[in-house]
N, C-alpha and C positions, 0 to 999 in steps of 0.2 A: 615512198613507192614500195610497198608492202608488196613480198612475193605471192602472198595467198596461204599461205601454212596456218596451219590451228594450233593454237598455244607449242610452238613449238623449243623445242630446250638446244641449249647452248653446247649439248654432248653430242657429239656425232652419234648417230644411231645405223647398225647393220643389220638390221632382221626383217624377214618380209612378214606381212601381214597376215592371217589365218593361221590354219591349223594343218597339221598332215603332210602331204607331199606339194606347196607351196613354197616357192622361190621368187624374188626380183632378179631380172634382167635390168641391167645396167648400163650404157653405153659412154664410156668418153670422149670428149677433143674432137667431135664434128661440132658440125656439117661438113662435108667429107663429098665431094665430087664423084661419085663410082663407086666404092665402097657402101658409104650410106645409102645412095641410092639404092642399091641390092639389096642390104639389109631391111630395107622397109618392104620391097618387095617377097623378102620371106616370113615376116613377120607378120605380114598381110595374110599370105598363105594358107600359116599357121593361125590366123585371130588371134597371135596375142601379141600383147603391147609391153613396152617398154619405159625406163627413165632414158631419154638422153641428156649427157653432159656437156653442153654447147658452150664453147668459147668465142666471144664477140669478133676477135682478128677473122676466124675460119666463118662466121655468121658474113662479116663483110666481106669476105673473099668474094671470088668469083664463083658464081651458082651456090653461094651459101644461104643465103637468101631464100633462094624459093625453094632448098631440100629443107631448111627451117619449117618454111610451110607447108609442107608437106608431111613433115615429121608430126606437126599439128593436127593437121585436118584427119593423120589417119589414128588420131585419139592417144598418142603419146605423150606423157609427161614431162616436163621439160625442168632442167637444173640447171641452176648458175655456177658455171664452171671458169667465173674470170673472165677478163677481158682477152688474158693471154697467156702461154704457156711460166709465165715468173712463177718462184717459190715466193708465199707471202708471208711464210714462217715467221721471218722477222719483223714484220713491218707492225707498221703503228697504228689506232684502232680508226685513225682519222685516214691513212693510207689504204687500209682496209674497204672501208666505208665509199669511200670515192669510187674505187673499180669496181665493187658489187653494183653499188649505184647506176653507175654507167655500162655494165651489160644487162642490164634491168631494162637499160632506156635503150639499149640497144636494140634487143628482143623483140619490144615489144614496137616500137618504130617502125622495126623491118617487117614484125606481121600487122601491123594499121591498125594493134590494139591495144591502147593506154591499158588496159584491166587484164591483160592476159596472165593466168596465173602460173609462177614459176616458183612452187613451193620447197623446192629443195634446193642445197648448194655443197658443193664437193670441193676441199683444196685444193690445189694443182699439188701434184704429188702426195698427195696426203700429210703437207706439210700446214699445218693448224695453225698455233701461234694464235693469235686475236681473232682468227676466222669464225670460228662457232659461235662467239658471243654476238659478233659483228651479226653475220648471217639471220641469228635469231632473232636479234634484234628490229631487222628486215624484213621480218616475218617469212624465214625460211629454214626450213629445217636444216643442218648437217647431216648429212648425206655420209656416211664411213668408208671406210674401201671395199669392208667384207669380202668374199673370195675372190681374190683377182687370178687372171688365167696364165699371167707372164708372159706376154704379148706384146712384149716392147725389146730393144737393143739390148745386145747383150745373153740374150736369151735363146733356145731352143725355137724358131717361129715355125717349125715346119708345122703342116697341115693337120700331120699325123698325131703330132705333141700337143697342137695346140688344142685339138678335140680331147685329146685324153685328160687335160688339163681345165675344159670345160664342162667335163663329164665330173669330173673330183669337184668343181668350183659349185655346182648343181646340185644342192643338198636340201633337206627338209627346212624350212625357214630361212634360208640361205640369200643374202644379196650377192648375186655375181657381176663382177666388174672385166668390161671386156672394151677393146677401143675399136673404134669405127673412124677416128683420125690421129691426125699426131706421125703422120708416115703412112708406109704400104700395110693395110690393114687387109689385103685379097686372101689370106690366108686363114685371118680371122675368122672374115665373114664365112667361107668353106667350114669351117670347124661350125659355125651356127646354125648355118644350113646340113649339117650332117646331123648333129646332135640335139638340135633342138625335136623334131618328130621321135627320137629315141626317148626322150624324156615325157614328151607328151602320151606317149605311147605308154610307159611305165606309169600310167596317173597323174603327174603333175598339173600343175592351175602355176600360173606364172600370174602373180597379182604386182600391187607394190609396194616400195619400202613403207617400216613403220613411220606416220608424224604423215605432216603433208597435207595436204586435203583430205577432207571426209568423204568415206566412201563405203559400200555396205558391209564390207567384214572390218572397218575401223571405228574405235574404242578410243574418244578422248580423254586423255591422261587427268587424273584430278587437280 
């Protein structure tokens, strides 16, 4: 069950694609009931697209399903991001193997399409361990953290931080890592809806990460 990636390596890779004021947008841990939904709505806005990092529990949840589809139809690329929130750091390359597998058949089940391509994969936590080999193996790229916005517990979430923190994460070549689930993500999303048209507005092209599928500003590796 090949995710669709082109020769892709067993190293997680963070760099977006092109030249100049080019960035990935990033998204973790939906489908996301409320949240995601707005964010595709500003994304739409904006015309530009996104990776999301979709975990199979929040796929089957309730209305994960059809924001999956959604996330789809409106031209966004899709990563395997686990069945479930576990660290896989430790696990074994047969344990590995198994849960890539099956949100693979998740995915693509729940959109009615055996061939649907999900060429990248991200660890839950950015905890590695056998994942990258595993993933590549699957024909998917590893997917790195690149700039994350600190967006999770524990952390500063107000509105005002987290834009200023998406403003910093939004740099030339830069993947930015922001979640759209995993919790109350309304904050998030405000920080993307504030800053995203500030960036577009400065010249930015939001494309996607390096590895992945082929596409016009992408350069397969020798």
């Amino acid at each position: 069950m090949p995710g669709g990636a082109v020769r892709p390596t067993s190293t997680p890779l963070a760099a977006a694609r092109g030249a100049g004021n080019v960035a990935a947008l990033t998204f973790d841990d939906g489908p996301n009931p409320g949240e995601t939904d707005r964010l595709l709505e500003i994304l739409a806005a904006h015309e530009v697209t996104a990776v999301f990092c979709v975990i199979g529990q929040n796929i089957t949840a309730p209305g994960g399903a059809e924001i999956l589809g959604r996330i789809v139809a409106a031209g966004h690329t899709l990563c395997n991001h686990s069945t479930s929130y576990a660290d896989m750091g430790n696990w074994s390359h047969a344990q590995v193997e198994r849960d890539l597998k099956a949100n693979l058949a998740t995915i693509r089940e729940v959109l009615g399409n055996p061939a649907q391509k999900v060429p990248y994969f991200r660890a839950p936590n950015g905890s590695w361990g056998n994942t990258g080999e595993v993933a590549a193996s699957l024909g998917m790229q590893p997917l790195g953290l690149g700039n994350v916005i600190f967006d999770w517990d524990g952390n500063d979430l107000s509105e005002e931080t987290l834009a200023s923190n998406l403003r910093a994460a939004i740099q030339p070549g830069a993947v930015a890592l922001a979640h759209d689930g995993g919790g109350n993500r309304e904050n998030t999303v405000d920080a993307i809806e504030t800053v995203l048209p500030e960036k577009l507005a400065e010249g930015y092209t939001f494309t996607l990460p390096q590895g992945g599928i082929p596409g016009a500003d992408w350069t397969p590796r020798p």
